[in-house]
C-alpha positions as CSV (number, residue, x, y, z in Angstrom):
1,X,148.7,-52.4,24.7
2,X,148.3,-55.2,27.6
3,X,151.6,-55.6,27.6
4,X,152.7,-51.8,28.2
5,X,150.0,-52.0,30.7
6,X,151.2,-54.9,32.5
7,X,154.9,-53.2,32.0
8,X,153.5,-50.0,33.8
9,X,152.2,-51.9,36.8
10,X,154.9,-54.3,37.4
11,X,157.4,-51.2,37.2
12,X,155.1,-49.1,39.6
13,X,155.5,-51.9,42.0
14,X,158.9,-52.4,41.7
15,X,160.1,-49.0,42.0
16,X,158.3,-48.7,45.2
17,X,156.7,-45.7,44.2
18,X,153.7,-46.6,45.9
19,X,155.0,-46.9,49.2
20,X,156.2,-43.3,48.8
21,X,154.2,-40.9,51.0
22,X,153.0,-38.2,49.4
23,X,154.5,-34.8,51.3
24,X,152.7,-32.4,49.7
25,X,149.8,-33.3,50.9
26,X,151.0,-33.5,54.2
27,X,149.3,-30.9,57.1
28,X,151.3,-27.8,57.1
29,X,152.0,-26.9,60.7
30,X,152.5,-23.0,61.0
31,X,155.6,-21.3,61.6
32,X,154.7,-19.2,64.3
33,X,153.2,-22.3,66.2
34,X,156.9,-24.3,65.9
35,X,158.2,-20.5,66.6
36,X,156.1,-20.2,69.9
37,X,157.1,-23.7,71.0
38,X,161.1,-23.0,70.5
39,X,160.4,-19.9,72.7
40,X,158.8,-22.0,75.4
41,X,161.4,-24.5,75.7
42,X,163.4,-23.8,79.2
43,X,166.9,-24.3,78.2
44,X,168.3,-24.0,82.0
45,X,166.4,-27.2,82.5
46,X,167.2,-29.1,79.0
47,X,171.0,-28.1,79.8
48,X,170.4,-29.6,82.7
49,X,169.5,-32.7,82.0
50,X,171.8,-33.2,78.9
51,X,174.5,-32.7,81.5
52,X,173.2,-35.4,83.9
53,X,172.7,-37.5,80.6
54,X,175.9,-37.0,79.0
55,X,177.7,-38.0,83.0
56,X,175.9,-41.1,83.0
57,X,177.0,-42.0,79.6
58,X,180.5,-40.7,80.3
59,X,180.8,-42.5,83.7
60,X,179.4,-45.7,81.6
61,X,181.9,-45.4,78.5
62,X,184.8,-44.8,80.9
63,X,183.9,-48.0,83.5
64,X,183.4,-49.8,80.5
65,X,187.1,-49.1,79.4
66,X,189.1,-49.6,82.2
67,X,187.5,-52.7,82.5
68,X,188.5,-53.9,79.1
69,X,192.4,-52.5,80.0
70,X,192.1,-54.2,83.1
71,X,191.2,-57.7,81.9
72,X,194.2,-57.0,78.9
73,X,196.6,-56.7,81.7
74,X,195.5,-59.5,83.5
75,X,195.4,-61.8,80.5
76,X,199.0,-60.6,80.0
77,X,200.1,-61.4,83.3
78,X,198.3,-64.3,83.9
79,X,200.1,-65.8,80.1
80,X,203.4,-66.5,81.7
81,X,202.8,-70.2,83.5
82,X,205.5,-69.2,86.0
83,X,203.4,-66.4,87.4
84,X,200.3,-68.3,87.2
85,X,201.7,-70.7,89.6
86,X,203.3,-68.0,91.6
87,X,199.9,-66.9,92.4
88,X,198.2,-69.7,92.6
89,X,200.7,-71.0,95.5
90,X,200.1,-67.8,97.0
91,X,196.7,-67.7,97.1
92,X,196.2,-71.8,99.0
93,X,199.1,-70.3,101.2
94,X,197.0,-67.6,102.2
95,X,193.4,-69.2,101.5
96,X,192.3,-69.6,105.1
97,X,193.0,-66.0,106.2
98,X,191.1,-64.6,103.1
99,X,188.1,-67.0,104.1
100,X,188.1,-65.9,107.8
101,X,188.5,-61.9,106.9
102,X,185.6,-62.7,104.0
103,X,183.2,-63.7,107.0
């Protein structure tokens, strides 16, 4: 009898069963009142700001990947030693002109 007791209490425990809220004793909210607040919902404005919203994110996601292409290219370019040179002769060529036009 212990045993099934002790059985009953360590499964209770384990199953997690009492972490489980209990929903039917949860406050019921009327259906009119969620009803009411649907109806007084502007959906101009919410359009509105899920628009600005979804621009940001858009503007964001698309920065985001032309920034990844662009340092792909680059890598690529930059692989070949030959080019890397290239441009690095070109840039001490023409390091004192992109100084003075910095300042």
């Amino acid at each position: 009898m212990k045993e099934a007791a002790e059985k009953a209490v360590l499964n209770f425990v384990q199953d997690g069963g009492w972490l489980m809220p209990n929903y039917e004793s949860r406050p019921k909210v009327p259906v009119e009142w969620v009803a009411e607040c649907w109806r007084l919902v502007d959906s101009a404005k919410l359009k509105a700001k899920i628009a600005e919203r979804l621009e940001s994110e858009l503007a964001d996601r698309m920065v985001n990947h032309m920034a990844t292409e662009l340092a792909t290219d680059i890598k690529q370019i930059l692989s070949v030693q030959e080019r890397r040179e290239m441009l690095r002769g070109l840039a001490r060529e023409h390091m004192d002109a992109v100084m003075k036009a910095g300042t």
